[in-house]
C-alpha positions in Angstrom: 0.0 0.0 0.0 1.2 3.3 -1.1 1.2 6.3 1.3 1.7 10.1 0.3 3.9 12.6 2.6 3.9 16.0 2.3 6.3 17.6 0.5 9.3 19.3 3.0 10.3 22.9 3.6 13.3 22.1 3.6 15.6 19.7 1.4 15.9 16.2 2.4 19.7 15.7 4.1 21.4 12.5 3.1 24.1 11.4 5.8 26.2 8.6 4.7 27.7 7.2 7.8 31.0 4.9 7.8 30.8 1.7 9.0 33.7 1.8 11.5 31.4 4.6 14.0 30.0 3.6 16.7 26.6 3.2 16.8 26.1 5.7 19.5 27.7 8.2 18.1 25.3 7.9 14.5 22.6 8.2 16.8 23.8 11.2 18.6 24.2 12.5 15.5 20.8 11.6 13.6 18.9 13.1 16.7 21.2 16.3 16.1 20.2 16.3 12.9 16.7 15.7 12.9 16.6 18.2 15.9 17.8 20.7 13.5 15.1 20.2 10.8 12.8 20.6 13.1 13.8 24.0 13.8 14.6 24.7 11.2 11.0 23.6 9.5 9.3 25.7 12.8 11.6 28.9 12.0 9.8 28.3 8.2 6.8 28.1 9.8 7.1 31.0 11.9 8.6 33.5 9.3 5.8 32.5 7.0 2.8 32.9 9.3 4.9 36.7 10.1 4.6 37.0 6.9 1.4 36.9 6.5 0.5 38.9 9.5 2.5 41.7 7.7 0.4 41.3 4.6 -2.3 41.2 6.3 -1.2 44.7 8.5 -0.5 46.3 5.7 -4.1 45.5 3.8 -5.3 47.3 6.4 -3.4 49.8 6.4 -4.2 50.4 3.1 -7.9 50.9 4.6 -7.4 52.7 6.9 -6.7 55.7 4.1 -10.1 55.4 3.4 -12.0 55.3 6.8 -9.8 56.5 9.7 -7.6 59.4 7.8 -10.3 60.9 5.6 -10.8 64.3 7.7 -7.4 64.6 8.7 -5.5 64.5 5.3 -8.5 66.5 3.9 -7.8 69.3 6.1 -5.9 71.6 4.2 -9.4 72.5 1.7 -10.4 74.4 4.5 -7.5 75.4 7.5 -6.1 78.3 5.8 -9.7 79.7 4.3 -11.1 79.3 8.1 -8.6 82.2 9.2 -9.4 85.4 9.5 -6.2 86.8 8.1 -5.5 90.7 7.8 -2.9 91.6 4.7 -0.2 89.1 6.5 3.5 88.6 5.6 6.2 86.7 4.8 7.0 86.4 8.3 3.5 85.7 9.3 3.1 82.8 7.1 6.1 81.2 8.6 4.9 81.1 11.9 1.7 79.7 10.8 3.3 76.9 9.3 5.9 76.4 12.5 2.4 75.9 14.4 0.6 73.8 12.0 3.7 71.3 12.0 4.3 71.0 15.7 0.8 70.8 16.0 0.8 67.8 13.4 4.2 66.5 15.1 3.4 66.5 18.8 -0.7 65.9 18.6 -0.7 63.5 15.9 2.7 61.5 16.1 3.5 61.6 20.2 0.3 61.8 21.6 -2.2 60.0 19.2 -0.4 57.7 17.2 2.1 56.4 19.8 0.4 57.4 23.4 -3.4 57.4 23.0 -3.5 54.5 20.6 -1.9 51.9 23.3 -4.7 53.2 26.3 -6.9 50.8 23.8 -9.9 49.0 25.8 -9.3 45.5 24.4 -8.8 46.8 21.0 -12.0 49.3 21.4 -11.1 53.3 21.7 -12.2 56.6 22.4 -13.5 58.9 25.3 -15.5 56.0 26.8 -13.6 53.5 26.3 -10.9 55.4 28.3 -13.7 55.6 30.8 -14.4 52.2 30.9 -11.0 51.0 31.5 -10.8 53.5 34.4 -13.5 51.8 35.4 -12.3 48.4 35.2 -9.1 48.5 36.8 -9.6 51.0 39.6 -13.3 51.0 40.0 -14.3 54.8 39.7 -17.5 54.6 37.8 -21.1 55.5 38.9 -22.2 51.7 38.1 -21.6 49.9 41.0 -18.4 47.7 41.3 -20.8 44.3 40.7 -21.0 45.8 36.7 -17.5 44.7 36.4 -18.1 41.2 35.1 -15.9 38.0 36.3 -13.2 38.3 33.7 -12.5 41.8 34.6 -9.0 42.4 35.8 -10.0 44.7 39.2 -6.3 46.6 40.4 -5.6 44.6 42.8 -2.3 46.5 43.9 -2.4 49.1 46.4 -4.3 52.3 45.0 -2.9 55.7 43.7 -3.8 58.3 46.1 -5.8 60.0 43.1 -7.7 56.6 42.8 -8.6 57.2 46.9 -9.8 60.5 46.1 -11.9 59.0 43.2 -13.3 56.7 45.6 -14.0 58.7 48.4 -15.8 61.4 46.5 -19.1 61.0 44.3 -18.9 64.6 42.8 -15.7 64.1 40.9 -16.8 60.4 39.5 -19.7 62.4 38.8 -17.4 64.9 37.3 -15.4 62.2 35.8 -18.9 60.5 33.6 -20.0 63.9 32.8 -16.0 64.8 30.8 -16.7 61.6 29.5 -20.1 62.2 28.3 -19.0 65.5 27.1 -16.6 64.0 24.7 -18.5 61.4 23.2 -21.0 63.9 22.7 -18.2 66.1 21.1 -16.9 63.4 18.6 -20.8 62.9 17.3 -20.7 66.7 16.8 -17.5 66.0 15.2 -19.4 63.3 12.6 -21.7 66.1 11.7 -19.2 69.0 11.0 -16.6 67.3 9.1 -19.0 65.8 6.6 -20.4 69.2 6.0 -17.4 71.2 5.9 -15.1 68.7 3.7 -17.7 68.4 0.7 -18.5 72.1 1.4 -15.2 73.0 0.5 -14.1 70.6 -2.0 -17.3 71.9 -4.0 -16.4 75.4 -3.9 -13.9 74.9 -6.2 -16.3 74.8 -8.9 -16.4 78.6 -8.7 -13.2 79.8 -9.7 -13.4 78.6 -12.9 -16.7 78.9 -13.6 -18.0 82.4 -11.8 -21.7 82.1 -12.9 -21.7 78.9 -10.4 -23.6 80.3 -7.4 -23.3 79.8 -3.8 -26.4 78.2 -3.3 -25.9 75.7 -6.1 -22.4 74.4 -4.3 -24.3 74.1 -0.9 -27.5 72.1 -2.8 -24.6 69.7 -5.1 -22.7 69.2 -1.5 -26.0 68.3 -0.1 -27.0 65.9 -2.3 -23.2 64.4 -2.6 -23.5 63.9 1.6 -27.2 62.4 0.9 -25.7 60.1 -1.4 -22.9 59.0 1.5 -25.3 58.3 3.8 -27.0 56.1 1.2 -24.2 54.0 1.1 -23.1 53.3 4.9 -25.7 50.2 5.3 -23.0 48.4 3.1 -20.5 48.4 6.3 -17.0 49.6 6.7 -15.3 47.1 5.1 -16.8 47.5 1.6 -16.9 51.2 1.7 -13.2 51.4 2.7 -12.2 49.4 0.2 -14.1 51.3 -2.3 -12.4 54.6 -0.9 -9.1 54.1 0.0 -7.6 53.9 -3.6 -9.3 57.5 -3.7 -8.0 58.4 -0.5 -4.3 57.1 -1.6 -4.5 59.0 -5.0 -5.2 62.5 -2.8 -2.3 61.5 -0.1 0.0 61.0 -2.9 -0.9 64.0 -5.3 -1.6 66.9 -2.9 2.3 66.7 -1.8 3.7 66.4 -5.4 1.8 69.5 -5.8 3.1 70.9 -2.6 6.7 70.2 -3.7 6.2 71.9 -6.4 5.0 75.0 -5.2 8.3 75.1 -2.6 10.2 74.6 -5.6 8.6 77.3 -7.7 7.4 79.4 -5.1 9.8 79.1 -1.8 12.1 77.4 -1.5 13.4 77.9 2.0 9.9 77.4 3.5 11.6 74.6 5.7 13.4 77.0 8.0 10.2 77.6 9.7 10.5 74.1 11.3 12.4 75.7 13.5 10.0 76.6 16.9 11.5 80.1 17.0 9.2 81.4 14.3 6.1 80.5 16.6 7.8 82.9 19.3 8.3 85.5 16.7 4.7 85.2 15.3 3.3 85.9 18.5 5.3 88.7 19.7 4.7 90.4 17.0 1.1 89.7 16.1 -0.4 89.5 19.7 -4.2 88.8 20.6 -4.5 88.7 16.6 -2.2 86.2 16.1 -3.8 84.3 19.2 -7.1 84.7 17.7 -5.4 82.7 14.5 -5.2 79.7 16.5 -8.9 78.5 16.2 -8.2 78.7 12.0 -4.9 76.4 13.3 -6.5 74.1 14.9 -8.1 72.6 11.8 -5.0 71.0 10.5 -5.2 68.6 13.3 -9.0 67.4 12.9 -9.8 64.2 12.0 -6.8 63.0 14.5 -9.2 61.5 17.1 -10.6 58.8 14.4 -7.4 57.6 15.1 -8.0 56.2 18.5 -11.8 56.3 17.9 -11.7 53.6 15.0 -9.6 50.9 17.0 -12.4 48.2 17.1 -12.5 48.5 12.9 -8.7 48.4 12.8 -5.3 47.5 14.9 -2.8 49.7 16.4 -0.2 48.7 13.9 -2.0 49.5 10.8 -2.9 52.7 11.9 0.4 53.9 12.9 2.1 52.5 9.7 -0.3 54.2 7.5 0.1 58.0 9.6 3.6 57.9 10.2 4.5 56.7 6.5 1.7 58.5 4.3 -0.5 60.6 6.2 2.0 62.6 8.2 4.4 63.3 5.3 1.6 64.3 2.8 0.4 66.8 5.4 3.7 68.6 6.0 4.8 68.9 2.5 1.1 69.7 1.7 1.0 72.7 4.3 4.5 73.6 2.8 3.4 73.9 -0.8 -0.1 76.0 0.7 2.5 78.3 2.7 5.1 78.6 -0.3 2.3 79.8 -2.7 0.4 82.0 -0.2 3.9 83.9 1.1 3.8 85.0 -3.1 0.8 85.6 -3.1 -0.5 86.4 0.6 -3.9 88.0 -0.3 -5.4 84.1 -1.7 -5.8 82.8 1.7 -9.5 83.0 1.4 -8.9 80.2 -1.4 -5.9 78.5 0.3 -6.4 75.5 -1.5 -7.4 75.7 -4.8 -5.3 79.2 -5.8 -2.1 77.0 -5.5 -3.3 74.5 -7.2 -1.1 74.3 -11.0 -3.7 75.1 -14.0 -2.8 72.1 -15.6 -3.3 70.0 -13.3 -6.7 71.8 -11.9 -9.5 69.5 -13.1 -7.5 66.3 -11.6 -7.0 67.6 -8.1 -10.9 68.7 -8.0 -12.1 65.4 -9.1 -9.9 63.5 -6.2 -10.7 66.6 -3.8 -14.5 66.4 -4.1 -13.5 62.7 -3.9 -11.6 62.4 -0.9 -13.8 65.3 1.2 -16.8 62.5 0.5 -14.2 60.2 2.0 -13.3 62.3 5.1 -16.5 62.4 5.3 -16.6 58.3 6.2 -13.9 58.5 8.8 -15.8 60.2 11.6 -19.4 58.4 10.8 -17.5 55.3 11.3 -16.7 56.4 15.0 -19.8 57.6 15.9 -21.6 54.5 15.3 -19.1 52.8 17.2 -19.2 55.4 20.2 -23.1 55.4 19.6 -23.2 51.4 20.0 -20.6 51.8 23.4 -22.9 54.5 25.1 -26.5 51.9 24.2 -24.6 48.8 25.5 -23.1 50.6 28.8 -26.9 51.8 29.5 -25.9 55.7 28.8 -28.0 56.0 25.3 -31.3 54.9 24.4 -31.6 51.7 23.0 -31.1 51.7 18.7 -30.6 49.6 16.2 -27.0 47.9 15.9 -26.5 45.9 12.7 -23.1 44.4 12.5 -21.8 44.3 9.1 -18.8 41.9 9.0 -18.4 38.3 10.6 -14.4 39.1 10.9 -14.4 42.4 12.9 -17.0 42.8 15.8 -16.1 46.8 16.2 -18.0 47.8 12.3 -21.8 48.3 12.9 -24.2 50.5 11.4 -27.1 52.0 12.6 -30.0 53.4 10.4 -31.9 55.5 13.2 -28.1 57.4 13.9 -27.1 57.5 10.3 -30.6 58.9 9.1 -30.0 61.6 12.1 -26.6 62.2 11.1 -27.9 62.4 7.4 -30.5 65.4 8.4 -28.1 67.7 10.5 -25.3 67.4 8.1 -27.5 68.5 5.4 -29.3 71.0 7.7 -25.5 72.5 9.0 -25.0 73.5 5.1 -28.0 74.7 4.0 -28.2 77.0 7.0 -25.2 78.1 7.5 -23.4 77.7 4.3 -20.6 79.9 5.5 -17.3 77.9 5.4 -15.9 80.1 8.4 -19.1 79.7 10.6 -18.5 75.8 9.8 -15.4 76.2 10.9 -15.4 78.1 13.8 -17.8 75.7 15.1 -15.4 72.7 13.8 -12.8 74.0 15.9 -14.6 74.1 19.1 -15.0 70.6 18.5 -11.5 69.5 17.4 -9.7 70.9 20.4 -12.6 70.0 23.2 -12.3 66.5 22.4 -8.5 66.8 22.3 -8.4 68.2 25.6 -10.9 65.7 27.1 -8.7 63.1 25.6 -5.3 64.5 27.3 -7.0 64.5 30.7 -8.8 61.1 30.8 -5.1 59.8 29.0 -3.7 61.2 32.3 -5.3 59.7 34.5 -4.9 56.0 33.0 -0.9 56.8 33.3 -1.4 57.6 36.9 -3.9 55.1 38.3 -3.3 52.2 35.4 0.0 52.4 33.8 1.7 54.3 36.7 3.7 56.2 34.8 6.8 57.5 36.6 5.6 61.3 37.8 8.0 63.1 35.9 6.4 62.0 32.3 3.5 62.5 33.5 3.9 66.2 34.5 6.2 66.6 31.6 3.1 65.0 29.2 0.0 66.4 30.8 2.1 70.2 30.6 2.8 69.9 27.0 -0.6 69.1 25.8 -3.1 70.9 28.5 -1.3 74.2 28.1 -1.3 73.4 24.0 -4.5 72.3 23.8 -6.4 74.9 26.2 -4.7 77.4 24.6 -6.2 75.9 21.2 -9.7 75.8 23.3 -9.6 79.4 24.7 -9.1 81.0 20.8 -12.1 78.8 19.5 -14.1 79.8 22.1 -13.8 83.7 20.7 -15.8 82.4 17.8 -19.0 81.2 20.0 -21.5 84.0 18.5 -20.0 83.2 14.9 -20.7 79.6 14.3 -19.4 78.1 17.7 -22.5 77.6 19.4 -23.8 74.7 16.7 -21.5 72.0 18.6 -22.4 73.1 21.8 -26.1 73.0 20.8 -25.7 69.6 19.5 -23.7 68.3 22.1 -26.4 69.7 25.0 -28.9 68.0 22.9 -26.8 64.7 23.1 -25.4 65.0 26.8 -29.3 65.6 27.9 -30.4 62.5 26.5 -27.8 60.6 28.0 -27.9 62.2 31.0 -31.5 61.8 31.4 -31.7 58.4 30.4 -28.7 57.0 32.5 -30.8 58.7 35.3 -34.3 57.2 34.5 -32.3 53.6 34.5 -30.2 54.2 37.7 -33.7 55.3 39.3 -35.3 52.2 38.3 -32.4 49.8 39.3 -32.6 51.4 42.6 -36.3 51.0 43.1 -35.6 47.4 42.2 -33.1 46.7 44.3 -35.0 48.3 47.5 -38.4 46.3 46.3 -36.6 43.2 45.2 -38.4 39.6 46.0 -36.3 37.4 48.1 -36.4 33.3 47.2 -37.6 33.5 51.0 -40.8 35.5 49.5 -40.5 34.0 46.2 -41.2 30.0 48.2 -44.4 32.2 50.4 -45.9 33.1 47.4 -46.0 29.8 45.9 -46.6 28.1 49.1 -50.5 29.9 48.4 -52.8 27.1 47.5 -54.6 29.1 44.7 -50.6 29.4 42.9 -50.4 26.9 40.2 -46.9 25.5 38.6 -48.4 25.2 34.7 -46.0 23.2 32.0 -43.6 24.9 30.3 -40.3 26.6 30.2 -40.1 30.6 31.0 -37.5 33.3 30.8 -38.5 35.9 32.9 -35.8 38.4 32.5 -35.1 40.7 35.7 -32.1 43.7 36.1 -30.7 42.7 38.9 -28.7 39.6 40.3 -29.0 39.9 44.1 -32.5 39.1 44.5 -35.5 38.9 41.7 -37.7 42.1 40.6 -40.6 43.2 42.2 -42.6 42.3 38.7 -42.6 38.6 39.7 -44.4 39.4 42.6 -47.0 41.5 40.7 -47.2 38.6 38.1 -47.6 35.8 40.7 -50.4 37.6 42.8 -52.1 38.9 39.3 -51.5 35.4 37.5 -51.9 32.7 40.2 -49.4 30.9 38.3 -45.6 29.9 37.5 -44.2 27.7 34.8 -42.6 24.5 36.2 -39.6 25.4 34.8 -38.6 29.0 35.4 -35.3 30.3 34.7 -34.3 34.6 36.3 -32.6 35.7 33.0 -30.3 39.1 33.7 -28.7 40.5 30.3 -25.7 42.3 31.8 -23.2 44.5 29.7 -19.8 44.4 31.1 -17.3 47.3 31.4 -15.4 44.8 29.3 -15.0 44.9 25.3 -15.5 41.1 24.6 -16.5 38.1 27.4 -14.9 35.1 27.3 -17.4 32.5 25.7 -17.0 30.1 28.7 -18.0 32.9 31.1 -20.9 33.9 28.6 -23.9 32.0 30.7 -23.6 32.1 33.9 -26.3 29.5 36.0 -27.2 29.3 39.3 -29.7 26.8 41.5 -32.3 28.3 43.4 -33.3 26.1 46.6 -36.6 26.1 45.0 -37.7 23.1 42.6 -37.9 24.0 38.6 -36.4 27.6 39.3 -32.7 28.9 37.9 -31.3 31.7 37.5 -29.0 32.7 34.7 -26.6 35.5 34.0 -26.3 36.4 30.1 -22.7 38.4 30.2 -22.1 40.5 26.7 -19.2 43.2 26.6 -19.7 46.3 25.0 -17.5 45.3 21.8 -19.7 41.4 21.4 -22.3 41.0 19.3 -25.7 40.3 20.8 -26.5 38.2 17.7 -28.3 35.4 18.9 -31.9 34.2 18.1 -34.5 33.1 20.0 -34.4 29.4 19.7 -29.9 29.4 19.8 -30.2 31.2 22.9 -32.7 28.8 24.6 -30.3 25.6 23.3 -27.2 27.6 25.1 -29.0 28.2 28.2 -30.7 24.7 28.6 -27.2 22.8 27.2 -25.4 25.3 30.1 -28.1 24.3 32.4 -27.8 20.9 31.5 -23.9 20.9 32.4 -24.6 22.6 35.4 -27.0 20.0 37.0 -23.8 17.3 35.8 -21.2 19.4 37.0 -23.7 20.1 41.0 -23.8 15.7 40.1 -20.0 15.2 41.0 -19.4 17.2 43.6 -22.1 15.3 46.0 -21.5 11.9 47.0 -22.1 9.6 43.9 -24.7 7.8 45.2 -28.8 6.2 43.9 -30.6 9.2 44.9 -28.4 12.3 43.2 -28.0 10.3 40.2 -32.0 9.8 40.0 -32.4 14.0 40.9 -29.8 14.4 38.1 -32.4 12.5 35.6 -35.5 13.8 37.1 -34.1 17.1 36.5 -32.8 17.2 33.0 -36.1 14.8 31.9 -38.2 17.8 33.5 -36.3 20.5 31.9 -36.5 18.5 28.7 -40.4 18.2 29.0 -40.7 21.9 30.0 -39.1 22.9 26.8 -41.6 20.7 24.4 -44.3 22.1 26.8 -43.5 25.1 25.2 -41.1 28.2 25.9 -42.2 31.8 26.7 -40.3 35.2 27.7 -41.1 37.1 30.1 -40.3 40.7 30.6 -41.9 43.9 32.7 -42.6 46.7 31.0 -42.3 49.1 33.7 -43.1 53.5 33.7 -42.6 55.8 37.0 -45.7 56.8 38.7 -44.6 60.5 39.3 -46.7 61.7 41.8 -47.2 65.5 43.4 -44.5 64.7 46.0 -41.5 64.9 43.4 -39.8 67.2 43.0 -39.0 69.4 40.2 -35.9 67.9 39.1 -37.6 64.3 38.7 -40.6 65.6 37.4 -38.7 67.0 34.3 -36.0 63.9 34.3 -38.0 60.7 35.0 -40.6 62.6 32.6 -38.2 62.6 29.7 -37.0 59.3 30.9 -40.3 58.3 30.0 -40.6 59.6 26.6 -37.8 58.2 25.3 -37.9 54.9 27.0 -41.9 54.5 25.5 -40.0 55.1 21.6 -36.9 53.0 22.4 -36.3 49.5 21.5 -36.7 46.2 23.7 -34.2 44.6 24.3 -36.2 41.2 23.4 -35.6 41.8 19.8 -32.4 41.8 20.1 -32.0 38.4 20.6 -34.2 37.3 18.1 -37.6 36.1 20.1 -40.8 35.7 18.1 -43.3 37.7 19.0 -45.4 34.6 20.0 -43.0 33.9 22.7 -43.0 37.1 24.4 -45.8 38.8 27.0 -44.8 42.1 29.0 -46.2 42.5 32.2 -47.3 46.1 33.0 -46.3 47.9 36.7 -46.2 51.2 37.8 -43.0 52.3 40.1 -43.5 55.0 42.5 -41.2 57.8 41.9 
């Protein structure tokens, strides 16, 4: 019989061994031997499957261009046409480029692309995810410490003294949610500004060469050009990125050729001004003018938080491979060119981009402008879905649709109720105010809040988390709080012109969250202080007129530390309970993914037929499962369960028939038939509230009637569910 091996890595070695050696010796040296094949066929092994990783890294890079980078390479259509510039000189260009590239150098290299991006939360990013790992390790949060889910990894270690003072006062983890709030709210504002001013801008270049093009024509084709975006995001990430980034790659390679040669043409000894000494010199000279420049500055750097924002649709690697090799070049040479031109001609500013654009050339760059603003566009609506989706599945956000797009990455999802939002303010931003500087005035409020939100909630994981020796931390929380407020204090000039749209949008936002984070902590509360003990539970089924019907129900409760006061209301109102009933809690962890072994948690009840079971989902898992796949789950964990309680009593006639009696009734339940069971509570808000709860718990209410249920999500039929109405008392 014939056999077939595999063909080798390596070459086969033949050893011709003399008869005269000892045998020993031609076995020392045909272990030796084979030995070194081996290694040598792992070291294959191992530099191929590196290989592949790399490929694979830089694939994604390659994507990256076209989701994560599109409102930060973009950035130069509008920077220089957002500032209000005054007949300014040689010297005053020069300054403004010093700033613009140790803004790019120290925001987007040191602090984003090589800080920020490793304070990751399990591969997830952003403000809240910063939060959440706070929470995680040292246990700061409002949520109470229980939240943090069995594969958490709680500090253990003795705490920082700023972690004491966290723990000791409510206001400043208050405080602490409310920064964090504030910045997620920030970087959704931040997904409806840079759609609007990207396309905005790119369009206008149809009127230098065609005057008769009106104003309100550019705002209607940019309109309709965002509209059209939109359109397209129920696709997912992945197939829109790979669309876009060949568009994206054609603008980060063109806009510096043209940038090199404008230096060439126009000046070139613009690189002197890398020298920090011009920044001194610009604002000595200039003064509260020159500061007032700063919120024009500021632009050059948007776009910058995708970076840590888009983690869970990317990796660290492939991010900083793609900024540091492409994205950060083609900005500095691209700001070079813009700077060369303009210092020739320093009355264009007002057309920064397009006026240094070559003639012959023109028509290109416009194409893969308008292009690759409907590109930047992309980057920032891919984070806020995934900071929308982390504020729902934390309990901050009403309940919305989350439709995950790809089976390989759990961090690209798609909402249509936020994207169809997003869609109407983005169209409503340029229609009403059309002005590129009242966009960007409000752009830059953004741009530098969130930074500085970023810089302080970064500071506090290298103190409590990292602990970071003291002196880098002073030496990094100097550098970019006194940049960055100082960025913050010059936008904030610009409120009455176009800088009150974010903070409009973001009240909107926080309010929301704010009230609905209350409206659930109010009702958690209420639960926990009216919760039915198995003590009560065992009275109220002890009643005569209480019957135990057939069948197999979920009846989903909040809380783990007792069973909510619906059962009660149920039992007294229903006279009856299912002989098989199983206390279902879906808890979201401060975690990004649970461990599919710790996903169902069970526990016995000292009552017959009743269980209780813990469904644990992070905020980065998909909660993908359907109805009849989660009951399977549950019963085949419940099943295991009853084995594993089995072997650890005495193996003996009776357990083993309670072990059979048990999984034959749990069987019969089930083809009984299954039901789910959930309370659909509102607050009774009577005339002894007071005036805050009356307006909180009242818009708690409204939104919470116009939310989803959290049934759906797990795919139960209609059929199978019944909501039991109850009134809490405020």
């Amino acid at each position: 019989m014939s056999t077939s091996t595999a063909t080798p890595l390596l070459p086969t070695l033949a050893v011709r061994f003399p008869f005269t050696t000892n045998n020993n010796n031609n076995n020392r040296l045909c272990v030796a031997l084979t030995s070194l094949a081996t290694h040598h066929r792992t070291t294959v092994t191992c530099f191929l499957m590196q290989g592949k990783e790399r490929r694979d890294t830089l694939v994604l890079a390659y994507k990256t261009l076209g989701v994560v980078f599109g409102g930060l390479v973009t950035s130069p259509l509008y920077v220089y046409p957002s500032m209000p510039l005054h007949s300014p000189t040689e010297d005053d260009y020069l300054g403004i480029y010093s700033i613009m590239f140790w803004t790019l150098t120290l925001i987007g290299v040191v602090k984003y692309a090589n800080v920020a991006i490793k304070a990751d939360d399990h591969g997830e990013g952003g403000t809240f995810a910063l939060y959440s790992l706070l929470c995680r390790h040292v246990n700061i949060g409002i949520l109470p410490s229980k939240h943090v889910g069995l594969n958490s990894t709680m500090e253990v270690q003795k705490s920082t003294l700023l972690a004491r003072f966290f723990h000791a006062s409510v206001s400043a983890r208050r405080l602490l949610l409310f920064v964090a709030m504030l910045g997620t709210c920030m970087l959704i504002g931040d997904g409806i500004l840079t759609p609007a001013i990207s396309v905005l801008s790119a369009m206008d270049g149809l009127r230098a060469p065609f005057p008769s093009v009106t104003k309100s024509l550019v705002e209607t084709l940019s309109a309709v050009v965002l509209i059209v975006l939109f359109l397209l995001q129920k696709f997912g990430t992945s197939r829109v990125s790979f669309l876009f980034s060949p568009i994206m790659g054609a603008w980060t390679l063109s806009t510096p050729l043209v940038g090199i040669y404008s230096i060439i043409h126009h000046y070139p000894s613009i690189f002197k001004a890398l020298s920090p000494h011009y920044i001194f010199r610009f604002f000595w000279r200039n003064g509260k003018s020159g500061w007032l420049l700063l919120g024009g500055t500021v632009l050059c750097i948007t776009g910058s938080e995708a970076m840590f924002a888009d983690l869970g649709h990317f990796n660290p690697k492939s991010i900083q491979i793609a900024f540091l090799f492409m994205i950060y070049p083609s900005l500095v040479l691209t700001y070079a060119g813009q700077t060369a031109y303009l210092i020739k001609h320093p009355n264009d500013h007002d057309d920064g981009f397009y006026k240094f654009i070559p003639t012959s050339v023109y028509w290109p760059i416009f194409v893969i402008a308008t292009s690759a603003a409907v590109v930047a566009s992309q980057s920032l609506i891919s984070a806020t879905f995934s900071v929308i989706k982390q504020s729902v599945v934390l309990d901050y956000f009403p309940r919305v649709k989350v439709v995950h797009t790809s089976h390989n990455k759990e961090g690209e999802v798609y909402s249509p109720e936020v994207n169809y939002i997003l869609m109407v303010l983005c169209v409503a931003v340029i229609l009403i105010f059309g002005d590129g500087k009242d966009i960007g005035n409000a752009f830059g409020v953004v741009v530098s809040l969130v930074m500085l939100i970023t810089t302080i909630l970064l500071t506090l994981v290298m103190i409590m988390i990292w602990r970071t020796p003291v002196m880098l931390v002073a030496l990094y929380f100097i550098v970019f709080f006194v940049m960055e407020g100082v960025y913050v204090s010059a936008v904030f000039t610009k409120f009455t012109e176009g800088g009150w749209i974010p903070f409009t949008i973001s009240f909107i936002l926080a309010f929301i969250m704010f009230g609905w984070f209350y409206g659930r902590q109010r009702k958690i509360h209420y639960e926990l202080t009216h919760k039915i003990t198995f003590e009560r539970l065992e009275e109220l089924l002890a009643d005569r007129s209480v019957q135990r019907v057939p069948g197999l129900c979920f009846f989903y409760t909040n809380i783990q530390d007792g069973l909510t006061p619906i059962l009660g209301h149920y039992i007294k109102n229903m006279k009856s309970l299912h002989k098989i009933t199983i206390f279902t809690t879906l808890q979201y962890l401060l975690v990004p993914k649970v461990a599919p072994h710790e996903r169902i948690v069970i526990k016995k009840s000292s009552l017959k037929g009743v269980y209780c079971c813990v469904i644990q989902y992070g905020y980065a898992d998909a909660l993908n499962l359907e109805g009849n796949h989660l009951v399977d789950q549950v019963i085949s964990s419940l099943t295991q369960h009853i084995q594993n309680s089995r072997s650890l009593e005495n193996l003996n006639l009776s357990s083993d028939s309670r072990e059979t009696e048990e999984t034959s009734n749990l069987e019969e339940a089930r083809r009984a038939g299954v039901i789910h069971v959930r309370g659909k509570t509102r607050f009774y808000i009577g005339l002894n509230c007071g005036w805050f709860d009356k307006i909180m718990l009242s818009f708690y209410e409204v939104m919470h009637s116009n939310c989803r249920s959290g049934l759906p999500a797990l795919g139960v039929p209609p059929q199978q569910r019944i909501e039991v109405g109850m009134l809490y008392e405020a």
